[in-house]
DOLOTOR-169420 format. One line per field, with one value per residue (C-alpha): y, x, z; residue number from 1; residue in three letters. Coordinates in steps of 0.2 Angstrom, whole numbers, plus 5000, padded with zeros to 4 digits. Each point is the difference from the previous one (the first is absolute). Layout:
Y = Y,...
X = X,...
Z = Z,...
seq = NUM,...
type = ALA,...
END
This chain:
Y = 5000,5017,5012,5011,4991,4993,5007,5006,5000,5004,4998,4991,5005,4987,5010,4997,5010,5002,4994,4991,4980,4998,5016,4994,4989,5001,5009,5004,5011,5003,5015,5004,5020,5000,5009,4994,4980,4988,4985,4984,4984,5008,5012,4983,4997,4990,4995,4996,4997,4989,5005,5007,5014,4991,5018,5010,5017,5012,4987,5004,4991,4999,4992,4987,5006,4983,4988,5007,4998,5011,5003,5008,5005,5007,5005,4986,5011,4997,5016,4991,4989,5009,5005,5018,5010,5003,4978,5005,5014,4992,4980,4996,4989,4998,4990,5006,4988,4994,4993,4994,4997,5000,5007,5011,4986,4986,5003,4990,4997,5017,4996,5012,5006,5009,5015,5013,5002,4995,5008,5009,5007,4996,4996,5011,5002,4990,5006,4994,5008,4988,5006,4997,5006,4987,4988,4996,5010,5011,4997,5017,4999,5012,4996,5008,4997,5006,5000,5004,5018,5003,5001,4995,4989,5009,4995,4999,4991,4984,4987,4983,4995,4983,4988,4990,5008,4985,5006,5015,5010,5008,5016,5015,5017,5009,5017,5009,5018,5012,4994,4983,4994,4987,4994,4999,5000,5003,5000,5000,5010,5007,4995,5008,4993,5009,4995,5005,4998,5004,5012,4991,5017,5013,4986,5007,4992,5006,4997,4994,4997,4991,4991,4986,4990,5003,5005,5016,5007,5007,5020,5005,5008,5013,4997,5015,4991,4983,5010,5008,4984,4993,4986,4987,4984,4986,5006,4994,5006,4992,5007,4999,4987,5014,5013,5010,5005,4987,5002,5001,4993,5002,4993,5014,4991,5015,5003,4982,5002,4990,5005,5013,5004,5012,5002,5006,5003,5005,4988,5005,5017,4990,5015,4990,5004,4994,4991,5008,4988,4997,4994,4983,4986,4988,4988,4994,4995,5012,4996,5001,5001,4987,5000,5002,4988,5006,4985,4993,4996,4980,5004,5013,4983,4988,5012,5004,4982,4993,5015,5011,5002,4983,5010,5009,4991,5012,5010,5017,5008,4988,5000,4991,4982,4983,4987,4981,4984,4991,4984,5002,5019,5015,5016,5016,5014,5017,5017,5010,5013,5016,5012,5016,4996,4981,5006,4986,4990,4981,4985,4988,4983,4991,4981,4990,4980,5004,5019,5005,5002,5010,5004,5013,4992,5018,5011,4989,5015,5019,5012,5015,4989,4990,4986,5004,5010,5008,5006,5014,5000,4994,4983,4994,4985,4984,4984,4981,4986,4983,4989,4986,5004,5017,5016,5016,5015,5014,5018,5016,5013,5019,5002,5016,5008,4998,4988,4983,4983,4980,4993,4984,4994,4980,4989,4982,5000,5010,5011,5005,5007,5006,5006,5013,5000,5014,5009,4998,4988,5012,5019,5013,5000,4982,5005,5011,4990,4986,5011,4994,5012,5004,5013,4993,4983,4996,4987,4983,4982,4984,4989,4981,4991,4980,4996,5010,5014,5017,5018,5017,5012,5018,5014,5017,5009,4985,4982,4990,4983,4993,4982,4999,4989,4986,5009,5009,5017,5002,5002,4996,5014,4996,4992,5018,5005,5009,4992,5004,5001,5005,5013,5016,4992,5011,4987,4984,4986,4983,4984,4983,4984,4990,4988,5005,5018,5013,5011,5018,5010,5021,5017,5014,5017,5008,4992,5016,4999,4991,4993,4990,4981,4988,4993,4983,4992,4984,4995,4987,5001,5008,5016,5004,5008,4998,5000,5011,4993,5008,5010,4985,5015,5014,5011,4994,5019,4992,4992,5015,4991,5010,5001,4982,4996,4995,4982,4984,4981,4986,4981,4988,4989,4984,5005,5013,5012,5017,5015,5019,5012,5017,5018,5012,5016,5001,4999,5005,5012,5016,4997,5009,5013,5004,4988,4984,4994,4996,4995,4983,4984,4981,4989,4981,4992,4984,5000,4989,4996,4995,4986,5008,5000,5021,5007,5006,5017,5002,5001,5015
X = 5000,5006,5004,4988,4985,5002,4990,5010,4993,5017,5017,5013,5017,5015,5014,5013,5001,5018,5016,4994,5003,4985,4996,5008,4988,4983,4986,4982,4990,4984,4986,4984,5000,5023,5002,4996,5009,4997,5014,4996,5006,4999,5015,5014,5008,4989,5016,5018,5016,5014,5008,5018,4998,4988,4989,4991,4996,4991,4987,4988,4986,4995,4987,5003,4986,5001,5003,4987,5014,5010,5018,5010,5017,5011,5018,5010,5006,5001,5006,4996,5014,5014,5010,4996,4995,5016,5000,4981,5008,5016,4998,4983,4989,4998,4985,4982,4987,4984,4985,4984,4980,4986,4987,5012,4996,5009,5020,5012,5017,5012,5014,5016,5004,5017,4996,5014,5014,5016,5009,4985,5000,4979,4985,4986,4983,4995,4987,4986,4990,4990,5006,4986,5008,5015,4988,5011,5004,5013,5011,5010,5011,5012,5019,5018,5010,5017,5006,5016,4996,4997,5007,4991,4983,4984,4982,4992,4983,5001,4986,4999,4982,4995,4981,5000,5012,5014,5007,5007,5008,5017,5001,5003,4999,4985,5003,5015,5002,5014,4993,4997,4981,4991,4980,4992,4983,4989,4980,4992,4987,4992,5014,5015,5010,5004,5017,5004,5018,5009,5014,5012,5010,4987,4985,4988,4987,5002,4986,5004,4986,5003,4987,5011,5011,5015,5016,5001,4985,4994,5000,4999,4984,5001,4992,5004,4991,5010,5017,4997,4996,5017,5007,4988,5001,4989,4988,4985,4987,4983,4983,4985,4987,4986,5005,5013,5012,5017,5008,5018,5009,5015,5012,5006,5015,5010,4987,4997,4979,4999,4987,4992,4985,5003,4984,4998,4986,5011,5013,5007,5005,5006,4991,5000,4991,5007,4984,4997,5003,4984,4996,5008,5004,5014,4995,5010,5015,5013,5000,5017,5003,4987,4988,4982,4990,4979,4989,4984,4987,5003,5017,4996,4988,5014,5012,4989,4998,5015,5008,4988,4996,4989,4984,4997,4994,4994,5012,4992,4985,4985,4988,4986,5006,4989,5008,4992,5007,4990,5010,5015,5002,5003,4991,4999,4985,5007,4995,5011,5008,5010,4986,4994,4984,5001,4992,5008,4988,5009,5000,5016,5001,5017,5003,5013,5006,5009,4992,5017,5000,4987,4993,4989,4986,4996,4984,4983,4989,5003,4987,5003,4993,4984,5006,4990,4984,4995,5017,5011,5018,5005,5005,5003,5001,4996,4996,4999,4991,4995,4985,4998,5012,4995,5011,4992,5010,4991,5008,4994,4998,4993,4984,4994,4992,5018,4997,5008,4993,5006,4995,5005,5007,5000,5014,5003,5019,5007,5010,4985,4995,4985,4984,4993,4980,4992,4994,5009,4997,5002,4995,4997,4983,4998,5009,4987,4985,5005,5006,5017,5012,5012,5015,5004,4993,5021,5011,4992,5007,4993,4996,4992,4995,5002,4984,5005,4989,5008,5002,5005,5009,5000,5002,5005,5000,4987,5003,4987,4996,4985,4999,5003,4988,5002,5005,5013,4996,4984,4996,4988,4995,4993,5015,5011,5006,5013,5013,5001,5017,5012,5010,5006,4994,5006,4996,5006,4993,5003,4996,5005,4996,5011,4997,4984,5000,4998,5016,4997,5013,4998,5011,5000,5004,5003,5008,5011,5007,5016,4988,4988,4998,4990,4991,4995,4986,4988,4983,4989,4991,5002,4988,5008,5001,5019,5013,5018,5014,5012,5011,5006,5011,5006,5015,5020,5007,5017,4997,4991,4986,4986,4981,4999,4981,4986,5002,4994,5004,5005,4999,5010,4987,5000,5012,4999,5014,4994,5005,4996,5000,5001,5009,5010,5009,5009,5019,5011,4989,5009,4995,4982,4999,4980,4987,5009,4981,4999,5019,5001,5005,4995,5008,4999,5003,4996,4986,5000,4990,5004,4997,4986,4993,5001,5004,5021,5005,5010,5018,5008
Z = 5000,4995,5016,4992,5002,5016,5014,5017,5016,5011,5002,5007,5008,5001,5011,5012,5015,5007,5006,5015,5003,4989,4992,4982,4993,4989,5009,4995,5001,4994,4996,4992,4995,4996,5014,5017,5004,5012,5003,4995,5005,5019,4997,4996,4983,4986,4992,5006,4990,5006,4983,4998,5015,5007,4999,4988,5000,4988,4992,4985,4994,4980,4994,4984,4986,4992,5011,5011,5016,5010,5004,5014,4999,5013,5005,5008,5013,5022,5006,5017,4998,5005,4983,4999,4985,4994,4996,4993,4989,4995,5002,5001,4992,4979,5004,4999,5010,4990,5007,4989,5004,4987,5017,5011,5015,4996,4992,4994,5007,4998,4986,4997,4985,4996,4991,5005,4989,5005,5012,5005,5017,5004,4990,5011,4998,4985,4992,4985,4986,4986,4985,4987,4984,5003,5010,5014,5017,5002,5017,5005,5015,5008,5000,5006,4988,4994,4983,4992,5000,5018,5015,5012,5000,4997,4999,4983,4994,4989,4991,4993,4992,5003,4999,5015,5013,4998,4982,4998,4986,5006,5009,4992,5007,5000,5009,5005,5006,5007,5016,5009,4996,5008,5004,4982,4999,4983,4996,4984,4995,4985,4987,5012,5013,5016,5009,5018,5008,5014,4997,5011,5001,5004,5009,4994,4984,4981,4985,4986,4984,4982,4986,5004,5012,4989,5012,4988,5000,5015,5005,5016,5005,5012,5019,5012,5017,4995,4997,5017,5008,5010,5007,4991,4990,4995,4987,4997,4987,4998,4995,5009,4994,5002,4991,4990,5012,5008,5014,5003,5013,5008,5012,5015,5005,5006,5012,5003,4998,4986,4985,4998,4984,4989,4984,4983,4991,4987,4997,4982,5009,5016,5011,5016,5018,5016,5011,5017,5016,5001,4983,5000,5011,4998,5012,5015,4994,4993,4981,4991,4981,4989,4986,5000,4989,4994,5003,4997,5012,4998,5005,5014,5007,4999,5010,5012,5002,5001,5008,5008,5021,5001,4999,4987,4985,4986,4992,4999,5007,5006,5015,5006,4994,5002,5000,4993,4995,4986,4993,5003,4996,5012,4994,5007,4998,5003,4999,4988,5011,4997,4992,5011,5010,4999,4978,4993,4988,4994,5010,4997,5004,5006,5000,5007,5003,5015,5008,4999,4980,4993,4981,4995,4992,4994,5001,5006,5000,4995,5008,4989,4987,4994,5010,5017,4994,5017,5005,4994,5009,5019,4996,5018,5011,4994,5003,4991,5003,4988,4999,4988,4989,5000,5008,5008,5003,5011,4998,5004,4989,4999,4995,4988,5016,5009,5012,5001,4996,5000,4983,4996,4983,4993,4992,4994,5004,5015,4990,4991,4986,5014,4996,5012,5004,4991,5017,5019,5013,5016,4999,5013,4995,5005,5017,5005,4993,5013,5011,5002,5007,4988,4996,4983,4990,5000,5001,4999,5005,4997,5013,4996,5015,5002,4993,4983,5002,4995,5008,4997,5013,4999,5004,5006,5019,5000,4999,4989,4994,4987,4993,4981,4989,4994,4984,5009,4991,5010,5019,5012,5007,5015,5008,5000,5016,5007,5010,5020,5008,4987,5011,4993,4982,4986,4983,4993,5011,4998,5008,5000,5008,5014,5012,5002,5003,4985,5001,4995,4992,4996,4995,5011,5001,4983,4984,5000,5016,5006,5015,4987,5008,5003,5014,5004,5007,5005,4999,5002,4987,4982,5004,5015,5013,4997,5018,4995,5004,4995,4984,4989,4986,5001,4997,5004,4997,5001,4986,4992,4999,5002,4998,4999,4997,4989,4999,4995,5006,4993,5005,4992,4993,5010,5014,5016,4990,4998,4990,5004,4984,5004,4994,5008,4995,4983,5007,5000,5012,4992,4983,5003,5013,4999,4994,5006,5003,4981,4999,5005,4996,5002,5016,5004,5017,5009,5012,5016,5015,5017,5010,5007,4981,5001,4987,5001,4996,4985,4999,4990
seq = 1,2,3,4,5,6,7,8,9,10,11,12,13,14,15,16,17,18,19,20,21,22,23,24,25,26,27,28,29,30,31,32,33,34,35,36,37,38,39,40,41,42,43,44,45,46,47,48,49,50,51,52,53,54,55,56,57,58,59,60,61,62,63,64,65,66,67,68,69,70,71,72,73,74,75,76,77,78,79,80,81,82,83,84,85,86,87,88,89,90,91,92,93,94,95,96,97,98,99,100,101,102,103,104,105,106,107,108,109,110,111,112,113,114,115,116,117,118,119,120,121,122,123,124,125,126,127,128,129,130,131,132,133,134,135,136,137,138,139,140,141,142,143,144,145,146,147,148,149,150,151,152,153,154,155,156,157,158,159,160,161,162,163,164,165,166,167,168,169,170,171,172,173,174,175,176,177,178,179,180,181,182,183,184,185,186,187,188,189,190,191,192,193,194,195,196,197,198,199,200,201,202,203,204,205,206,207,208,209,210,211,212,213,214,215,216,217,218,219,220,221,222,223,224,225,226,227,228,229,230,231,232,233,234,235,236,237,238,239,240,241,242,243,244,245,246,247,248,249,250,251,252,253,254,255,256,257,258,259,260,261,262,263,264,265,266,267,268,269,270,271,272,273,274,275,276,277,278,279,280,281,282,283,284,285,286,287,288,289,290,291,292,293,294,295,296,297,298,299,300,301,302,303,304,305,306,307,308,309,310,311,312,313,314,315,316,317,318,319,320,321,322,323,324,325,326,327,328,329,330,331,332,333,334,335,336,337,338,339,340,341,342,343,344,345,346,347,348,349,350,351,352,353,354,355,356,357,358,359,360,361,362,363,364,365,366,367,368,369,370,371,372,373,374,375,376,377,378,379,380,381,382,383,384,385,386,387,388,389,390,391,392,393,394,395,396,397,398,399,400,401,402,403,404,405,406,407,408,409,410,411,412,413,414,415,416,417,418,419,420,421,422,423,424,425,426,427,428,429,430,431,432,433,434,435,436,437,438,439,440,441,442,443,444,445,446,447,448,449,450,451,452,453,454,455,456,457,458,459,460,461,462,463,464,465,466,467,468,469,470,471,472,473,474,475,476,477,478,479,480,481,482,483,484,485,486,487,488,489,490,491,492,493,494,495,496,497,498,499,500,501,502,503,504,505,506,507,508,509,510,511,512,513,514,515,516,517,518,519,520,521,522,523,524,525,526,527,528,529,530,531,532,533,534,535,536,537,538,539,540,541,542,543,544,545,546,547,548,549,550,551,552,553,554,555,556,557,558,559,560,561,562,563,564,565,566,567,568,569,570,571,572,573,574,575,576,577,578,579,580,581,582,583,584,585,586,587,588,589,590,591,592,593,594,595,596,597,598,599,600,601,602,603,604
type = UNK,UNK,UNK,UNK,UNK,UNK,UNK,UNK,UNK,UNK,UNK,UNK,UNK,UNK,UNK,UNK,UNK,UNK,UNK,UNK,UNK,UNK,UNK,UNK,UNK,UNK,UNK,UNK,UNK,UNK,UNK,UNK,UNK,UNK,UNK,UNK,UNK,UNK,UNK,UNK,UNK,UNK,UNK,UNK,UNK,UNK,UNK,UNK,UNK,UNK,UNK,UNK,UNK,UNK,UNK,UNK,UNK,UNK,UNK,UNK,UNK,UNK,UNK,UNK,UNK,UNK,UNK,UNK,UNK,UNK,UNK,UNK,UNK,UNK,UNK,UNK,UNK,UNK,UNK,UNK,UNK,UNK,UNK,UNK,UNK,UNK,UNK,UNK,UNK,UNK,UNK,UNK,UNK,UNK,UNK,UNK,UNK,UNK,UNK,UNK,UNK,UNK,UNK,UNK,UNK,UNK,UNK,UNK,UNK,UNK,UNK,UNK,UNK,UNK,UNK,UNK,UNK,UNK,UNK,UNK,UNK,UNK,UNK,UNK,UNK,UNK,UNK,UNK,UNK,UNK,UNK,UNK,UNK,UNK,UNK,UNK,UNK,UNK,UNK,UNK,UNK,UNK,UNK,UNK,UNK,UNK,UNK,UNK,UNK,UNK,UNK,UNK,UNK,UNK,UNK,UNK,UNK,UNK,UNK,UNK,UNK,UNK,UNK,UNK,UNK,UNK,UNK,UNK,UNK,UNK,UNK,UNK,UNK,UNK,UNK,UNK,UNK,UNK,UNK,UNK,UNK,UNK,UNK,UNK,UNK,UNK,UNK,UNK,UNK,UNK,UNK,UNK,UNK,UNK,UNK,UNK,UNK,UNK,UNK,UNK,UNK,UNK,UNK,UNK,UNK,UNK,UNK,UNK,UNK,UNK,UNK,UNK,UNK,UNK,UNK,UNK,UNK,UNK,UNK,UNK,UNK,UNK,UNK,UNK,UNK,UNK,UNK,UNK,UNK,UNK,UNK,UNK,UNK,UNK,UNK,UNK,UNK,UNK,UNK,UNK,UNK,UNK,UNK,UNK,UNK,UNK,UNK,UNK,UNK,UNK,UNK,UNK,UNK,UNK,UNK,UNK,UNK,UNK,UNK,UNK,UNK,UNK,UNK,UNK,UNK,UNK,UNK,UNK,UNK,UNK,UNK,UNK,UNK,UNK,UNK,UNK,UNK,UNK,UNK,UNK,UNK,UNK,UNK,UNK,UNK,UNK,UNK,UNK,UNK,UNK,UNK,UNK,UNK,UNK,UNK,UNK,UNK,UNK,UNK,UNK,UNK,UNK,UNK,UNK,UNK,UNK,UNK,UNK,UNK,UNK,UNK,UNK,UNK,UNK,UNK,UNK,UNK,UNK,UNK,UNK,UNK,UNK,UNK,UNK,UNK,UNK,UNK,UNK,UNK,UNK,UNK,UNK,UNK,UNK,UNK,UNK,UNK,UNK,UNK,UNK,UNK,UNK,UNK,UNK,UNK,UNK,UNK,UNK,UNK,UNK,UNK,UNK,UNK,UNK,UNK,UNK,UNK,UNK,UNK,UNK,UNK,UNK,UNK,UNK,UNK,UNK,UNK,UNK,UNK,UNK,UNK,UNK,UNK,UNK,UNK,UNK,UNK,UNK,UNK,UNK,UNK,UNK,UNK,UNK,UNK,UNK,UNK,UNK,UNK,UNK,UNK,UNK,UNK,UNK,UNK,UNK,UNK,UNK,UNK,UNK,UNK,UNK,UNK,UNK,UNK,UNK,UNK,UNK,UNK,UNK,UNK,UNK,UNK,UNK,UNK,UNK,UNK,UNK,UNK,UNK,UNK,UNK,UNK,UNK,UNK,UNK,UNK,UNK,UNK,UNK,UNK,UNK,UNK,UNK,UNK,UNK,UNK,UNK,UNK,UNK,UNK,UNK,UNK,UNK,UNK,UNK,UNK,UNK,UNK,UNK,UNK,UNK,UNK,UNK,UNK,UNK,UNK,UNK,UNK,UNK,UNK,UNK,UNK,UNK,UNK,UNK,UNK,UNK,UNK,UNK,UNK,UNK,UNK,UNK,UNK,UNK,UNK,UNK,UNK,UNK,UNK,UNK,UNK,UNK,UNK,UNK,UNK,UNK,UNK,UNK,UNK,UNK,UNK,UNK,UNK,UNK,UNK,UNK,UNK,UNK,UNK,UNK,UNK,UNK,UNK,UNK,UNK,UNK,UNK,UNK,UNK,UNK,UNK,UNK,UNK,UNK,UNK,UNK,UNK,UNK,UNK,UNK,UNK,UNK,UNK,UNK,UNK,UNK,UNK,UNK,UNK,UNK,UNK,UNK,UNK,UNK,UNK,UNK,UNK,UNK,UNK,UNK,UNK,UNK,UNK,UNK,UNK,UNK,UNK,UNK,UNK,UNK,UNK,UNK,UNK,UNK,UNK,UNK,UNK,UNK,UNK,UNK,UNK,UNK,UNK,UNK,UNK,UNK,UNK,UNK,UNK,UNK,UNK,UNK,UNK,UNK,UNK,UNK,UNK,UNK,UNK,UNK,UNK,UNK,UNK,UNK,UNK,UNK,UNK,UNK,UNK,UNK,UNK,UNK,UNK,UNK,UNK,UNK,UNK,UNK,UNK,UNK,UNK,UNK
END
């Protein structure tokens, strides 16, 4: 697939972070807007080399067009050993380190190659660029080298192209000026290439732009706030998924606080601004010099999975999830989260062998169109359930007048196609015709009792329940009530049965608050009055987890496991400073009981 025509959903950031015992290795990091990183893999190296230095530094990530697979190259270079810079400089290692995966997850063994020329002091900070004209990559690298002409040795930039990361064509110089020159990094865009390099002499960043990736033919572009910028390495240039604008990153080692953004609207004039403090977040460890690689929202999933903190499960912005089994597929039903006023209008459903995994199934029902008749916008909350063959999704939706309903929508396969009915299930109207006390016809859940028969809880500032027919789009009227007991009840009450007592589950306080959790109760029988126990979830700010509600539970079909699905602030928590009420994303954890058979409070 052509880079072109693939869809980028974020980014992520393969670095090392310093010279400690453990600091020179391949760490990642990841981000949804190119700006604000959390640490993957809880802060420890994804990859190791036990290559040559036994040490890399500087890694880059490119991605193979072609071969639909990714390569990382790095410097094989251990400043933690002991030798010193000068042995870096003068002696060090002619060997770049190479490591393969076709799913950023699972990569191969690293394998040296000996690309510096000989007698060359270093090869430092390998970098790649896909070369479509000559269909192969070119591989450029700083060396210090001394020819017959100099005195002394000095930095210069040199290449080799090559298909697969083993072959190479030999070196040959690629940029030389009066001073030393190190960290290349180039973008394409629009027919031009843009180059940035260290001047080794002056540390600071110079632009240079060409039609092509010839060594001759780049000018220097003139760019006043980089030349002003000292005491900086490590380049990286990558443009935001979103929109027409990159980001510029680079490496503060003089002052020791690693990178800082720089963005441009206006790359072929290289006018760059430098980002306030507050603009950005680099996450907890201190990031050294890397490259930063767009990727899809597949990818995004398979990071978060096989990196992420052990909760989240959704990359991106989802709320409200229900979580079901049916055969041997996980899915999850989540509101789609990040729009002002919770006035997002497409449902997506995820699916997964393994609830770790997940694959968008893509948009069950669009509310800004024809799909739900009754509805215009609010696409909040739902929830599943299957009979016969047969899958019923609830989902609430704004009606014309503005108020919000449940309607329900049918399916023959639980990642739909699904077919809404034509007028809602639950309206305000119906509240007060029954007189049900009500704040909001909200947030259903699906309860179905031992004998099979179905139910409906709802709800806002009041906790409801109504039997659903035997068709499971009606209802029978006469059996709504609200639900006694539910302390401090806010919305999204749930229940399930265990050991003979119904075990009531609910959100409080407000969804935009850090202080959103969820109490937990008992009753007797499924209409209440329910007993509270106790809060089962709520925030860990240690863990900047917060606002840690509106859930749903899961049992393993067949065993006494359990699963609570629930959201919490996008993190990292900096990345939205108001609104972070419709900025959240999707978590997983395992639910337990105790001995007592009460329901345990969930570990963050």
């Amino acid at each position: 697939m052509n880079e072109q025509d693939r869809k980028f959903s974020g980014y992520l950031f393969a670095h090392f972070i310093g010279e400690d015992a453990d600091g020179e290795q391949v760490y990642f990091s990841y981000s949804e807007d190119g700006l604000h990183w959390k640490d993957l893999n809880a802060g420890l190296p994804v990859l190791r080399s036990e290559l040559g230095e036994k040490g890399v530094r500087d890694p880059f990530l490119v991605r193979s067009p072609k071969e639909d697979k990714f390569y990382l190259i790095a410097t094989d270079l251990r400043i933690a050993s002991g030798k010193g810079w000068s042995a870096a400089v003068n002696a060090g290692s002619r060997d770049m380190i190479v490591w393969e995966s076709a799913d950023l997850v699972h990569w191969s063994e690293p394998w040296a190659v000996t690309v510096g020329i000989p007698g060359a002091g270093c090869v430092w900070a390998p970098e790649a660029i896909y070369d479509e004209a000559a269909d192969n990559f070119l591989v450029f690298w700083a060396s210090a080298t001394q020819e017959p002409h100099e005195t002394e040795r000095k930095h210069k930039i040199y290449s080799a192209r090559t298909k697969d990361f083993r072959s190479f064509t030999p070196a040959e110089k690629y940029i030389e000026r009066e001073n030393h020159i190190i960290d290349t990094t180039i973008i394409a865009h629009n027919g031009s290439y843009y180059r940035f390099s260290k001047d080794e002499t002056t540390k600071n960043i110079r632009v240079e732009k060409s039609a092509s990736l010839d060594k001759d033919s780049f000018a220097v572009l003139s760019s006043p706030v980089l030349e002003a910028l000292m005491g900086v390495e490590g380049p990286q240039i990558y443009k935001f998924n979103d929109r027409e604008e990159w980001c510029l990153i680079v490496d503060r080692y003089a002052e020791g606080k690693g990178y800082l953004p720089l963005v441009t609207s206006d790359l072929g004039n290289a006018q760059f601004q430098v980002l306030p403090d507050g603009a950005y977040h680099l996450g907890k460890t201190k990031k050294r010099h890397g490259g930063v690689l767009p990727i899809t929202a597949e990818e995004c999933h398979r990071l978060i999975a096989a990196f992420g903190d052990g909760h989240q499960v959704l990359a991106g912005q989802f709320a409200d999830p229900d979580l079901a089994k049916f055969g041997d597929r996980y899915y999850l039903y989540p509101t789609t989260d990040g729009f002002t006023g919770w006035s997002g209008t497409q449902f997506h459903v995820f699916s997964s062998e393994d609830m770790r995994n997940w694959k968008d199934e893509g948009v069950i029902l669009d509310l800004a169109t024809e799909d739900v008749p009754w509805a215009v916008g609010s696409a909040w909350a739902p929830a599943i359930a299957s009979k016969n063959g047969k899958y019923y999704y609830y989902f609430c939706g704004k009606m014309h007048d503005g108020k919000s309903a449940i309607g329900v929508a049918v399916a023959d396969n639980p990642a739909g196609p699904f077919r809404a009915e034509p007028e809602p299930l639950l309206t305000m109207g119906l509240m007060d015709r029954l007189g049900i006390r009500m704040g909001q016809t909200i947030d259903p859940s699906v309860f179905i009792e031992e004998d099979g028969t179905p139910y409906l809880l709802f709800g806002n500032s009041h906790a409801a329940i109504v039997q659903l027919g035997e068709d499971m789009v009606s209802i029978v009227e006469e059996t709504m009530k609200n639900v006694e007991g539910a302390v401090d009840f806010r919305e999204a009450i749930t229940v399930l049965k265990r050991g003979g007592l119904y075990h009531f589950t609910w959100s409080c306080d407000d969804t935009g608050s850090e202080d959103y959790h969820v109490k937990y109760g008992t009753a007797e029988k499924l209409y209440g009055p329910i007993t509270y126990r106790h809060v089962v979830l709520a925030k860990n700010k240690e863990k900047d987890m917060l606002g840690t509600a509106h859930h749903s539970i899961l049992q393993e079909p067949g065993t006494d496991n359990y699963y609570i699905a629930y959201h919490r602030f996008v993190t990292p928590l900096t990345r939205f400073t108001d609104g972070k009420g419709f900025h959240r994303e999707t978590c997983i954890t395992p639910l337990t009981f105790d001995h007592e058979g009460w329901m345990e409070r969930v570990q963050l």
